[in-house]
N, C-alpha and C positions, 0 to 999 in steps of 0.2 A: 308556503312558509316564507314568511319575511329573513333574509339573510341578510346580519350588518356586522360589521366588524371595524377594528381600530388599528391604523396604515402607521408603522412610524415614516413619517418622508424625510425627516432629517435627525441627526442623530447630535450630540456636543464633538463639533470638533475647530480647529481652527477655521474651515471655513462657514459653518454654519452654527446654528445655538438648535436645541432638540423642537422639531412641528409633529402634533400628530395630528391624524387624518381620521374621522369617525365618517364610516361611508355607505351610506342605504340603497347603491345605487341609481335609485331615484332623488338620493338629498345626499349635499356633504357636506360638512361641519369642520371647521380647521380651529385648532390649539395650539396658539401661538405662529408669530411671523417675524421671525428675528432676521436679521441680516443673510442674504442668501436664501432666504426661504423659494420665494416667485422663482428664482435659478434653478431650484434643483425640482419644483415641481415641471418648469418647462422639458425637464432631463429625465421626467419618468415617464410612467405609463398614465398616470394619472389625468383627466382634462379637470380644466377651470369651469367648464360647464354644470351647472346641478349645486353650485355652492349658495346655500345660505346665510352662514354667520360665521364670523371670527371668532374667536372666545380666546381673549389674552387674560394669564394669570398674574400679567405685571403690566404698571404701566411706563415703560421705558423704553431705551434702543436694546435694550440684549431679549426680551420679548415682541415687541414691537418694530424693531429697523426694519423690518420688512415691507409691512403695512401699507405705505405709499404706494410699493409697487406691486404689491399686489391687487389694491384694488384698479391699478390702469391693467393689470393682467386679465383681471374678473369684468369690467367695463366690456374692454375688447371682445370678450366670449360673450358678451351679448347678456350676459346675468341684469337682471332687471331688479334686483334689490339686493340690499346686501346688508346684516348689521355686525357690526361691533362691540361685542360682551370687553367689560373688567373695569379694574378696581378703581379704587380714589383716585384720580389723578388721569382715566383715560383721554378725559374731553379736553384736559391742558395739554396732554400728548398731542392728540392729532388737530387741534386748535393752531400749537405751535408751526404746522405742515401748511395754513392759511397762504406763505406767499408761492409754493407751488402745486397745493394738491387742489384739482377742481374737478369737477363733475358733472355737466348735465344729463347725463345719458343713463342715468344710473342712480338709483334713487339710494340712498344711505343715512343710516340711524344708528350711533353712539348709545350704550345704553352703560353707565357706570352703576354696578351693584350695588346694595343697602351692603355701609361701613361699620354699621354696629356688630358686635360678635354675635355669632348664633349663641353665644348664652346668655345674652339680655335679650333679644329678641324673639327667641323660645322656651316655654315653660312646661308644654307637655308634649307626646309622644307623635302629634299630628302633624304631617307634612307641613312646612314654611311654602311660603309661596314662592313657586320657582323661579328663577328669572327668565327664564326661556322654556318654552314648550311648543311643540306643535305633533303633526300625528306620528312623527320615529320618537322622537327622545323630550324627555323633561329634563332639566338641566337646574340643581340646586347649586349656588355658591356659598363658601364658605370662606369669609377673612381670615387672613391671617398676619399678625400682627409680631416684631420682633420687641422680646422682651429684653429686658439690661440685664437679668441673671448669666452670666454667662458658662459656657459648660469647663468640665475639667480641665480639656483640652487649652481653651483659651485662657483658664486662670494659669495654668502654667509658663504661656508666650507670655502673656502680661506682666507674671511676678506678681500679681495682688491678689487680697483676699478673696474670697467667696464674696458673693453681695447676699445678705439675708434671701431668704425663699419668697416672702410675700414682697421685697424691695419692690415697686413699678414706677420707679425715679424714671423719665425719660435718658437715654443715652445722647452725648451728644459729644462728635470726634472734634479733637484738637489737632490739628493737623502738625503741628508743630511737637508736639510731646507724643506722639506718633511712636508703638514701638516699633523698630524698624521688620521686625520678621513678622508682626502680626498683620493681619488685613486691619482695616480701618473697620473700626466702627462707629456708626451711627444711631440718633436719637430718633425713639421713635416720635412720630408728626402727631401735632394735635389735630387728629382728623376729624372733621365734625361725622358725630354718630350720626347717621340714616337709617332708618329703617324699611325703607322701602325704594325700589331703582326712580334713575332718572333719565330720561328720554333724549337725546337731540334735539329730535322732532318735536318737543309740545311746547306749545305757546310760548311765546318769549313776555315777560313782564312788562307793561306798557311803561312803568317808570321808569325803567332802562333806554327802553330808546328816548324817553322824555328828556334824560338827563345827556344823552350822545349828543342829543340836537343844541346841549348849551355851550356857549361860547367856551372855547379853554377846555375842553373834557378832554378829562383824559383816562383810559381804563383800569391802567394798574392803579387809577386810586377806590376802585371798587373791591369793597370787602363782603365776604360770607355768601349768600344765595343770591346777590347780586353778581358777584363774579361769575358765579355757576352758570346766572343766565345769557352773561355776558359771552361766556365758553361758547353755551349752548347757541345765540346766536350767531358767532362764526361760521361755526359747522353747517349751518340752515343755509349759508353763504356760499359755503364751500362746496355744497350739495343741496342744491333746490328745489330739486324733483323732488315734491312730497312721496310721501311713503302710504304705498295701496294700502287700503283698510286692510285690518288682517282677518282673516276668517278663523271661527271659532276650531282649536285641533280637533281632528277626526282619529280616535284612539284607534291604535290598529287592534287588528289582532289574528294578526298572523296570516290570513288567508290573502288570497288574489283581491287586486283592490276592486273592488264594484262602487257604483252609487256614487256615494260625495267622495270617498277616495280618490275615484277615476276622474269625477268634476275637477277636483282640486290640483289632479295634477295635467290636465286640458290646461285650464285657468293658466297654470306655472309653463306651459309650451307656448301658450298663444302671448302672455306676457314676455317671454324671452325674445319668442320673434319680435316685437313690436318692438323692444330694447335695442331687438341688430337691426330694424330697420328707422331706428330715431339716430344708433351708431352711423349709421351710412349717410343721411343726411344730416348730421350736425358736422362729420369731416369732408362731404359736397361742400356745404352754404359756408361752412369755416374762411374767414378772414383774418389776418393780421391787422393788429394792430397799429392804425400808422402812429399813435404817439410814440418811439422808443424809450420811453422814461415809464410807460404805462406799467404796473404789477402784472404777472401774469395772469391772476382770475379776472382783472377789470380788464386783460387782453382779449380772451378765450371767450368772457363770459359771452355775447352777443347782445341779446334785451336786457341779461338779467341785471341788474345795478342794485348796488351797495346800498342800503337802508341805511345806512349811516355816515356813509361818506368814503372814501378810499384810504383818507389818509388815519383816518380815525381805526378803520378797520386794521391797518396796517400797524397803528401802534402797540406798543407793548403790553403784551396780556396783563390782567390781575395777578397779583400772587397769589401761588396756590395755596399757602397753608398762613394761617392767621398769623401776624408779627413778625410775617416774612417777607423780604422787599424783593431777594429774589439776587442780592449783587455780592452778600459774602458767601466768600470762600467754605468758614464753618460751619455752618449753618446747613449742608446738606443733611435731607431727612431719610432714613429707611423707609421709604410709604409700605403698607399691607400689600400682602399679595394673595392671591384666588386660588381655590382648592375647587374644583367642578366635580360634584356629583351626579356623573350620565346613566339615566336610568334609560331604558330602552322601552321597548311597548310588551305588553303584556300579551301573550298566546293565547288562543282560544283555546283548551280541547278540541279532538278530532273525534268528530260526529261518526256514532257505531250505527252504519246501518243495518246491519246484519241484525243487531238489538233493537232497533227499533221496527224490523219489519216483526220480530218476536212481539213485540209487544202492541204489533198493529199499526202505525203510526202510518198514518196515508202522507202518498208523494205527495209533494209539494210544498208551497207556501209556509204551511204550516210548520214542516221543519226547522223552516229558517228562525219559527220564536223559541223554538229547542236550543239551537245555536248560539242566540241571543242571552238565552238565561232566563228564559218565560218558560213557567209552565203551562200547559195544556190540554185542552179537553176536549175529546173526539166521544163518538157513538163509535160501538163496537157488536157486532154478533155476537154471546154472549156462550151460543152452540146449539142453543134451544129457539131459535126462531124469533129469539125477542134484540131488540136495540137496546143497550145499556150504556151510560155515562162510561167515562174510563179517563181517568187525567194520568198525565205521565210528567215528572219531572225533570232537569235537565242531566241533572245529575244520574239518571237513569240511562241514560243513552249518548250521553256526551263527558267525554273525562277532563278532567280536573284542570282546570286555566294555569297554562306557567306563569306562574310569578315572571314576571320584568328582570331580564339581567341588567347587570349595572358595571360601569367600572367608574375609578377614582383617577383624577388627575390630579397631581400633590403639585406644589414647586415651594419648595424648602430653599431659599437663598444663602442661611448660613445657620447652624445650631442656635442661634438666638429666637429662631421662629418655631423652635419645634414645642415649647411651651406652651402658646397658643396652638398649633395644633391638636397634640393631646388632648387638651382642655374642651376643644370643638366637638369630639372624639366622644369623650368623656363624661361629660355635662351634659350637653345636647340630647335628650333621649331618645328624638327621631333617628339623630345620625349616630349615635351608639347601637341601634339595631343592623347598621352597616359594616360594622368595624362590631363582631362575636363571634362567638365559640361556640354559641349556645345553636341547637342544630336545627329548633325551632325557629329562632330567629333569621340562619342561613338561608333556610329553605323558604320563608316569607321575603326577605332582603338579602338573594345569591348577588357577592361582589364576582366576577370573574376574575378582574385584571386588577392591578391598581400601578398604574404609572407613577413613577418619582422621578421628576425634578432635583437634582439635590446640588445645592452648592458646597463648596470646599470645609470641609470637617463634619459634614452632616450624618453622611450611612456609617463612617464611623461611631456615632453617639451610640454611648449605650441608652439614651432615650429614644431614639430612631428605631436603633433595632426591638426595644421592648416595643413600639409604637408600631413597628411592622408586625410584630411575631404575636399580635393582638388577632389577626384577622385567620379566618379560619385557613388550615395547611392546604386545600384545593385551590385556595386562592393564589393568580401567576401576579408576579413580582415583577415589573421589567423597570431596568435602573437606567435614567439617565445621569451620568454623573462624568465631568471631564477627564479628573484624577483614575478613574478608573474607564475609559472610554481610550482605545489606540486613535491614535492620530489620522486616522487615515484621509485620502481627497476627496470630496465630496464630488469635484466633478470629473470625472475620468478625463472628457475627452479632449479638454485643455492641454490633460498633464501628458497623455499618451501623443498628441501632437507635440510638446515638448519632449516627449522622450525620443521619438524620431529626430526631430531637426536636433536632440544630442549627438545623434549620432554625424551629422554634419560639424559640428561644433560643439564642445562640450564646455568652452568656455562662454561664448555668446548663448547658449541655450542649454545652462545647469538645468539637473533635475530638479523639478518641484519637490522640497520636502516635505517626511511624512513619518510617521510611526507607527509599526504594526504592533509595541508592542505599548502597552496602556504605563503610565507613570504611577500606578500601583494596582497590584495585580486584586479584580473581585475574588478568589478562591483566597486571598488570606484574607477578607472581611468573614469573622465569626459572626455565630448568632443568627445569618440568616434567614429569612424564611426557607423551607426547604423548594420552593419553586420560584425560590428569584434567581434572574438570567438577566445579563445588561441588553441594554435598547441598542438595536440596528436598525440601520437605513435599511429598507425594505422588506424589514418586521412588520410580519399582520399577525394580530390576535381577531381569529374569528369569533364572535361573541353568540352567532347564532348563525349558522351549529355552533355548540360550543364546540372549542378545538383549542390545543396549547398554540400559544406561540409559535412559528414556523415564517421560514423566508416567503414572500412573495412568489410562487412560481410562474408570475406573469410581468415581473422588474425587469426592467432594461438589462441587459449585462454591462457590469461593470469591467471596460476594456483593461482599465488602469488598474485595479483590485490586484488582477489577476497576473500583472505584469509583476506586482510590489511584493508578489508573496513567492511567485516565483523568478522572477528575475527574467523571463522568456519574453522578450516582446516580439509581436506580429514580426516577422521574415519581409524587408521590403523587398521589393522584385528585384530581379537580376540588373533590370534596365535602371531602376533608379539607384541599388547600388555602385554601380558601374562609375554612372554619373556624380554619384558625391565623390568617388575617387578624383574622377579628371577633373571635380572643380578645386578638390583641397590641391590636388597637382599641379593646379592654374595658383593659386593662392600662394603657394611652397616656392614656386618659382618668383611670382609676384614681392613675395617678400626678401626673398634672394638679390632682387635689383634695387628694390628702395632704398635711396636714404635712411643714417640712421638718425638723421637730425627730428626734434621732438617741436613740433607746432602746439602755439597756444593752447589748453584746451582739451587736448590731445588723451587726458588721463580722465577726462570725465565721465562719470557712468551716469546712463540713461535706462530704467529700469520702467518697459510700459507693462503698467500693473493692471489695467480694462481699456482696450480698442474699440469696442463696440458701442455703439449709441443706441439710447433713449433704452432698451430694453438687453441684459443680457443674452447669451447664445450659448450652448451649449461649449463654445469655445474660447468665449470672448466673453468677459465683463465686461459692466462698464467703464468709464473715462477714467483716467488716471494715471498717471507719469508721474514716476522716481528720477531727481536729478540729485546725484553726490557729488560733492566738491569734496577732494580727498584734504585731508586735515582740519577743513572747515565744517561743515554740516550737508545735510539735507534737505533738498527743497520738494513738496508734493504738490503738483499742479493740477489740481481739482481729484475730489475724491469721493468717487459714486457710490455707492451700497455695494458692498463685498471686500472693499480695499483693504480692510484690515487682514480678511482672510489670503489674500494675492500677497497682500506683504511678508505675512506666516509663510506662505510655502515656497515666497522664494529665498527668506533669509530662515527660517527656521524657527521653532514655536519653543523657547528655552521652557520648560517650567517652574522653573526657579526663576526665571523673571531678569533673566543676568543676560544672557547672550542672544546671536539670532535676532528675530525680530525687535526682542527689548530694546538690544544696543542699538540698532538703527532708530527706535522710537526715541533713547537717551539724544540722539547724535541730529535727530528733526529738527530743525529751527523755522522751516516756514510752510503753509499750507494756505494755495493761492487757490479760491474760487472765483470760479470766470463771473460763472451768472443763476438765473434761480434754477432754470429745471433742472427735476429732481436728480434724472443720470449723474450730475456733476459734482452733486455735493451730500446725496444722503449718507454717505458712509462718515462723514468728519466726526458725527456724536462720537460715533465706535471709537475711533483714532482717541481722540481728547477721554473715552471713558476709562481706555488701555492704560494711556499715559497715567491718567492721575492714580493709577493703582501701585505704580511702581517703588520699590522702596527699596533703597533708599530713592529720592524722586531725583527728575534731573536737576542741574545744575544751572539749568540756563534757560530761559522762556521761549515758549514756544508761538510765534506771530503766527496770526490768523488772519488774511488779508481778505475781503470779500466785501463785499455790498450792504447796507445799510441792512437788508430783509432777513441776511447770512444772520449777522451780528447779534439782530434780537431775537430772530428762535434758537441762536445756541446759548443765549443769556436766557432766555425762556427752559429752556432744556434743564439748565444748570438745575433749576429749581426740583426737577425729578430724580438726576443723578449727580454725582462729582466728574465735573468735566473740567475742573482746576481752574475755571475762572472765580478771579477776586482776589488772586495772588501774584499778580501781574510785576510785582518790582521784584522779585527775586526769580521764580524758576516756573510762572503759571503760566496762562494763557494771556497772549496780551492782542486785542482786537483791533485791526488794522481798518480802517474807510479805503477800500480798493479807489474811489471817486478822486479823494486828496493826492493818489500818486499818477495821477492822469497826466499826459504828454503836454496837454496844455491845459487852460485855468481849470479846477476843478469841475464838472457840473453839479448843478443844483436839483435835487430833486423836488425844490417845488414845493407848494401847500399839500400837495396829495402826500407826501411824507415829511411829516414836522421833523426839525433837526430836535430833537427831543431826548438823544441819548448822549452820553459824556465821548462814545468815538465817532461822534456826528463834527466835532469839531477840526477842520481841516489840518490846521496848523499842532496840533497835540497828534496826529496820525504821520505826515511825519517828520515828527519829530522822533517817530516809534519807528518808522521804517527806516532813518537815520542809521538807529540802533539797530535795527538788524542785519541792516547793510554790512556794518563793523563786523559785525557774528561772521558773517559766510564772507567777507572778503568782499563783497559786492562795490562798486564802485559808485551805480545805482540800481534802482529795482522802478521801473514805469510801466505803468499803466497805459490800454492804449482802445479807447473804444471802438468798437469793431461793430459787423453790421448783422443784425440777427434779431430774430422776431423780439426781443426782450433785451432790455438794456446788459450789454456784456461786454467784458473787457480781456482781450489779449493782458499780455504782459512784454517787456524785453528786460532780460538779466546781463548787464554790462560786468564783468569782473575786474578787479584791480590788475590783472594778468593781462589783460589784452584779449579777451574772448568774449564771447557772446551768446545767449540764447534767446530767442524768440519760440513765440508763446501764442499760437491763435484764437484759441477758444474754440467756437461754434461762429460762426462766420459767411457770409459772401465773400469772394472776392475782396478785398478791404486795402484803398490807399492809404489812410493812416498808418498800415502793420507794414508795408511797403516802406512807408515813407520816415519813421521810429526806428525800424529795424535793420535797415539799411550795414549790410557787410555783416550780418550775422555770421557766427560759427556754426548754429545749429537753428533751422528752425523744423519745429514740430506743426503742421499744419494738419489744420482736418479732411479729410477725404472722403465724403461721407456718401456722393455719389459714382458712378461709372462716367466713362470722359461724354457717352454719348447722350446722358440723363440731364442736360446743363437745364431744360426748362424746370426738371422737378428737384432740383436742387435750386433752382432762383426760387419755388413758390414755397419751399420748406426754409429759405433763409441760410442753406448751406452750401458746400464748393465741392465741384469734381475733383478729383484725383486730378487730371489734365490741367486744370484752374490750380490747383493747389502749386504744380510743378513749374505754370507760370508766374505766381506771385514769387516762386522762389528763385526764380532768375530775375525777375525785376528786384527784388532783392539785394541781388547780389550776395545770396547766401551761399556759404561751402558745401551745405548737406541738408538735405531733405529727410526727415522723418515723418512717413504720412501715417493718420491714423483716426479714430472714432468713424469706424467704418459702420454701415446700415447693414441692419440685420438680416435685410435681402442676399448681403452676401456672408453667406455664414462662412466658409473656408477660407480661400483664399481671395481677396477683392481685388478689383478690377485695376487697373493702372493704366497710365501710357508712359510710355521710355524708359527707359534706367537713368535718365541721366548724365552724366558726365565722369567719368570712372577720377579726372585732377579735382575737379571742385566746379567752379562758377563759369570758367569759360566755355566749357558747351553747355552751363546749366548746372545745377548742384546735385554731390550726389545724391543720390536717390534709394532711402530705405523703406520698407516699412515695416511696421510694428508689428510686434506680437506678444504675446499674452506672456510673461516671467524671461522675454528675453534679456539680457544683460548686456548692454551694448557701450562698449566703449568708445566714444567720439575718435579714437587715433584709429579705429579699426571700423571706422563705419562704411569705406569701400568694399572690407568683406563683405558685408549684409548685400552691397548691391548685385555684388559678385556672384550672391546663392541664389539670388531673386529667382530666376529661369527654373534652376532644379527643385526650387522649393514649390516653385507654379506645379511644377508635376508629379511633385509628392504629394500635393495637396489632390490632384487630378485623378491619384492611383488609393490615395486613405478615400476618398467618396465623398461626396455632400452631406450637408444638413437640409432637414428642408428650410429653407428660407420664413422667414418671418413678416409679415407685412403691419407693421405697430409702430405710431408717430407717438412721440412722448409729449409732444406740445396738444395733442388732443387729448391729453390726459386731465386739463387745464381747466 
């Protein structure tokens, strides 16, 4: 018996968006990879091993921010192909990903689904061609497109009439006549209809590269199926390993695999090894870069080179949607999003031998055409000495083939889509045999499950619920929806290590916020089906066996769950509580003699939101530091994938959109990215997606300060969701050239990146950091190039008060940051190896802890924040000294970071103060196992 089922791994909460898992044991299939996803699969039970394909229902950051680092997560486990299902708009998605996602070692194929609705492209009852098959599942998609009728709900926020039933006027938001309590809406895209997918992998059009090769090209002036192929060759770029022939699916049917089953999955073992043994020699033979100006795929690549040129490759995609340039503000489109219909493999009958020795049937061979669904024809003793014909059917001694189970993956972004649903539904009369009552039909096409997606006003519509309560009442219901989903942490053991060191400090180490209890409770949604139950994190619906919904009894325990519902945490020992006594009684005293005079500076919070490098940890995100200047704003100094969720839990997830993290997002004014890899900067779409939701919006613009590559995939990005650029003079996004605020003359990047965009211009950038200067008080804001396999830049924040921060990025050793930074207040330095690893931190381009605590005496910095620690050391990382308990004359002091700590600059000798007893609480909570995973060979 083939057993498969469907995992939720993540559920809607502030730090993750909902992933589910379809898992054959031998094959796994992932839906959707939003922010957080790769985190919280490293934190289950689950391996990255046996994945085949992605299948996003959207193509964006709230389906996709994941994506990037998932596939360095699937790379590393040695997966030897890997593809990417969805809609209109995938291959501009990860097209956009060109200046840090790369791949040799790993072959990868984008496939974006036929955009046409399934009811122009189906007329009668026979299966569509499905976008994916192989021998566990066929996988149909179905568009879904948002119509301008809007429902009761929103004609009421609006104030306006009804719009006629058959209106199909495009939508299209004004951002300015905006009501301030309703979500924005948008126009739906004039998509061009497809009716059939489109590849990565297949040939690229020779008059596209004809036309690369002429003087002056430029991409964004390619329109229609030129774009597309334009997209398409990126990605070929991005991923050059062609993709294995694929062999014809082997249908199952239930039994133990024999024959080509067994071939095919030899073939899928000896392929994966050969992937971890091209993984090991492409990170052996790996060299840097010596250009430091190089992109990081023309770094990484080794032989592979650019068909078109570097700089060419680098520049600004096409527009995705016709009469689109891609630079205003109103102009964002609703694109369709994906319904996946997973039918699973069809059962054999279980062969009665018992009836068939009845009926004579000789061992062997022969049975097997019984099995098959052949009839057949033996000689038989008749009882009278004679030999007679005798045929037997299958049907006679083999029972009835199960029908294929299936389930539905909905994502409903807002009641404007559920129109097109229905109509899918409705029309369609393949997919109408999936979605009845009739028992006939159940039993030919059983749904099991049907998962919902749903965004904000949706499971309320009384269209929804007639559109659920369509499908027969056996069928389970599981709801993803936020409004109705508790708050909870997705990753315990971050928070559970912060709930300990609260108990050291409750103001430097607040509890991560959370909510158990949901912002609208599912038991007052009426109408339901009678077996809907909302989606949790380490929810399996077994599909075969069939079995309801039930918890995983093979998930991790959640340490922190269990903390937040009853309030009990783990008992630390006697000996380490002992020891937070006599250090808080060292502290108590400490503060009994000090002065109560207040230094520069003094009142600043430093809030490290991800420690960890290249790859999160069960404890640790990645990069990312909160600086508040109290009256002035906020500044975020690089922002990895997760950060929005890190910001939710330590300032709190308003959902009215007013307090908590909102306000701090109102109160933002700058977000500096160092350099390309990904750790440092895939979270900023999220941020800028958060922000432009806000309403009323802020007040005041928000500077994006980052590298020429930053600037055009988040103007590329714009193009898929509202990330508030194009409103840049009043309260949007305004894009800073990190290069123009450099220590000394700008650098050039040269013909390999044409100055070809409007913040390519040095003296217009700042003129812009000028202005932001004013905003936070700054006196100035520099840049400071620093030494690392890829062109990256430090920062130093000089205030009008007389204080300072320094800012190192990713780094060696670096005179420049020395030489800039000179009498810092604070510098934040990387630490990324142990004191005694100095060679494999020179060959990775990064600094000991030891290295970090000397640049900070040469310095002459007051206080040491070390931090983007290697994920080798997952607890607590490795140091030498504390420091200097005054400041600079034995050395500065010496902190380091941790994950939602809250650290006030006038109180950062406490933190050096804990360092000891926190070493052996970290000693006495236990390891993780350590990680061995470079994010530059992700490249």
């Amino acid at each position: 018996m083939q057993a498969w089922n469907v995992s939720v791994l993540t559920e809607p909460t502030s730090d993750t968006e909902p992933t589910l898992l379809v898992d054959f044991g031998v094959a796994k299939y992932v839906f959707n990879a939003g922010d957080g996803a790769g985190r919280a699969w490293l934190g289950s039970h689950h391996s990255f091993r046996k994945t085949r394909a992605i299948f996003a229902t959207a193509a964006g950051t709230q389906r996709c921010g994941g994506v990037s680092g998932l596939l360095m997560l699937c790379a590393d486990s040695a997966i030897p192909k890997l593809e990417i299902f969805g809609p209109y708009g995938l291959m501009h998605y990860l097209a956009t990903m060109r200046g840090y996602t790369y791949r040799t070692t790993m072959a990868v194929q984008a496939i974006e689904a036929p955009s046409a609705p399934v009811t122009l492209s189906q007329t009668d009852a026979s299966p569509p061609s499905p976008l994916f098959q192989d021998e566990n599942i066929t996988v149909y998609a179905i568009p879904l497109y948002p119509s301008d009728t809007p429902s009761s709900d929103e004609l009421e926020l609006m104030d306006t009439p009804s719009a006629p039933a058959g209106d199909s006027r495009p939508l299209k938001r004004k951002r300015s006549a905006e009501v301030l309590s309703a979500p924005p809406r948008q126009k739906s895209p004039p998509v061009p209809e497809t009716t059939t997918a489109l590849a990565s992998t297949s040939p690229v059009s020779g008059t596209v590269f004809t036309r690369a090769l002429l003087p002056g090209f430029q991409p964004k002036g390619l329109r229609g199926m030129e774009a597309q192929e334009w997209r398409k060759l990126m990605l070929q770029e991005m991923f050059p390993m062609p993709m294995p022939a694929p062999s014809a699916p082997v249908p199952s049917t239930g039994s133990k695999v024999k024959g080509k089953g067994r071939d095919n999955t030899r073939d899928e073992e000896r392929a994966q090894e050969k992937a971890r043994i091209a993984q090991v020699h492409a990170k052996k033979t790996h060299a840097a870069a010596e250009d430091p100006d190089a992109d990081i795929g023309s770094a990484l690549a080794g032989k592979v080179r650019s068909a078109v040129g570097t700089g060419v490759r680098l520049s600004r995609l096409p527009p995705l949607l016709e009469g689109h340039d891609g630079d205003g503000a109103s102009d964002v489109h609703a694109l369709p999003t994906l319904a996946y219909l997973v039918v699973g493999p069809s059962v054999r009958g279980k062969f009665d031998a018992e009836r068939a020795k009845e009926l004579g049937v000789p061992i062997g061979p022969i049975r097997g055409k019984l099995t098959r669904g052949e009839s057949i024809t033996f000689e038989v003793d008749d009882g009278k000495g004679n030999k007679v014909q005798r045929t037997v059917r299958p049907e006679e001694c083999v029972a009835a083939t199960e029908p294929p189970q299936s389930v539905l993956i909905l994502d409903v972004p807002s009641p404007a889509y559920i129109p097109s649903l229905v109509t899918s539904f409705t029309e369609s009369p393949f997919f109408a045999k999936y979605r009845s009552r009739k028992e006939s039909e159940r039993k030919e096409h059983p749904i099991h499950a049907v998962f919902h997606l749903c965004g904000e006003g949706v499971l309320e519509d009384p269209r929804y619920k007639t559109f659920m309560n369509g499908f027969f009442d056996e069928t389970h219901h599981v709801i993803a929806s936020r409004q109705h989903t508790p708050d909870k942490i997705a990753f315990g053991r971050s928070a559970i290590v912060q709930a300990k060191l609260n108990q050291l400090d409750a103001d430097m180490f607040p509890l991560p916020k959370f909510q158990l209890e949901p912002a609208r409770d599912l038991a007052t949604v009426e109408v339901l089906p009678p077996k809907a139950i909302l989606s949790r994190r380490n929810q399996v619906v077994h599909v075969r066996p069939l079995r309801p919904p039930e918890i995983d009894d093979r998930a991790n325990p959640d340490e922190f769950d269990s903390f937040a519902t009853s309030g009990a945490l783990q008992e630390l020992s006697e000996s380490i509580r002992q020891k937070f006594a006599e250090v808080n009684g060292t502290i108590k005293e400490r503060v009994g003699r000090r002065s109560p005079s207040v230094k520069p500076g003094d009142d600043i919070l430093v809030t490290p939101l991800g420690t960890g490098s290249a790859v999160p940890t069960r404890s640790r995100n990645v990069s990312g530091t909160l600086i508040q200047i109290p009256g002035r704003g906020a500044i975020l100094l690089d922002c990895g994938e997760g950060t929005w969720g890190q910001l939710a839990r330590s300032f709190g997830n308003d959902p009215a959109r007013q307090e908590g993290v909102w306000a701090l997002l109102r109160d933002l004014k700058c977000i500096f990215l160092s350099h390309m890899h990904g750790d440092h900067h895939m979270g900023v779409s999220k941020i800028l997606q958060m922000r432009a939701l806000m309403r009323p919006p802020p007040s005041e613009p928000l500077y994006v300060v980052g590298l020429r590559q930053h600037l055009i995939y988040l103007t590329e990005r714009h193009e898929l969701e509202d990330l508030g650029l194009g409103s840049e003079e009043s309260n949007g996004v305004v894009l800073i050239l990190s290069d123009a605020l450099n220590w000394r003359p700008p650098r050039l990047y040269g013909p390999t990146q044409p100055q070809d965009e409007p913040f390519m211009d040095a003296y217009t950038s700042q003129q812009k950091a000028r202005a932001m200067c004013r905003t936070l008080g700054l006196e100035s804001f520099t840049t400071v190039d620093v030494m690392h396999r890829v062109r990256c830049y430090g920062c130093v924040l000089r205030h009008v008060n007389n204080w300072s921060i320094v800012f190192s990025a990713d780094t060696m050793p670096s005179e420049n940051l020395v030489r800039v930074g000179q009498g810092a207040t604070l510098l934040i330095h990387e630490s990324s190896m142990s004191p005694e690893e100095e060679n494999l931190a020179r060959e990775k381009a990064h600094s000991t802890s030891a290295q970090a605590i000397v640049v900070g005496r040469r310095m002459k910095a007051q206080k040491l924040l070390l931090t983007h620690f290697s994920a080798r050391y997952p607890g607590m990382p490795p140091r030498e000294g504390r420091g200097s308990p005054g400041g600079h004359v034995g050395g500065p002091i010496v902190g380091i970071a941790f994950d939602y700590a809250r650290i006030r600059l006038g109180d950062m000798w406490k933190l050096n103060t804990y360092l000891p007893v926190i070493h052996e609480m970290f000693n006495e909570f236990g390891e993780e196992d350590p990680l061995e995973i470079d994010l530059t060979h992700m490249q």
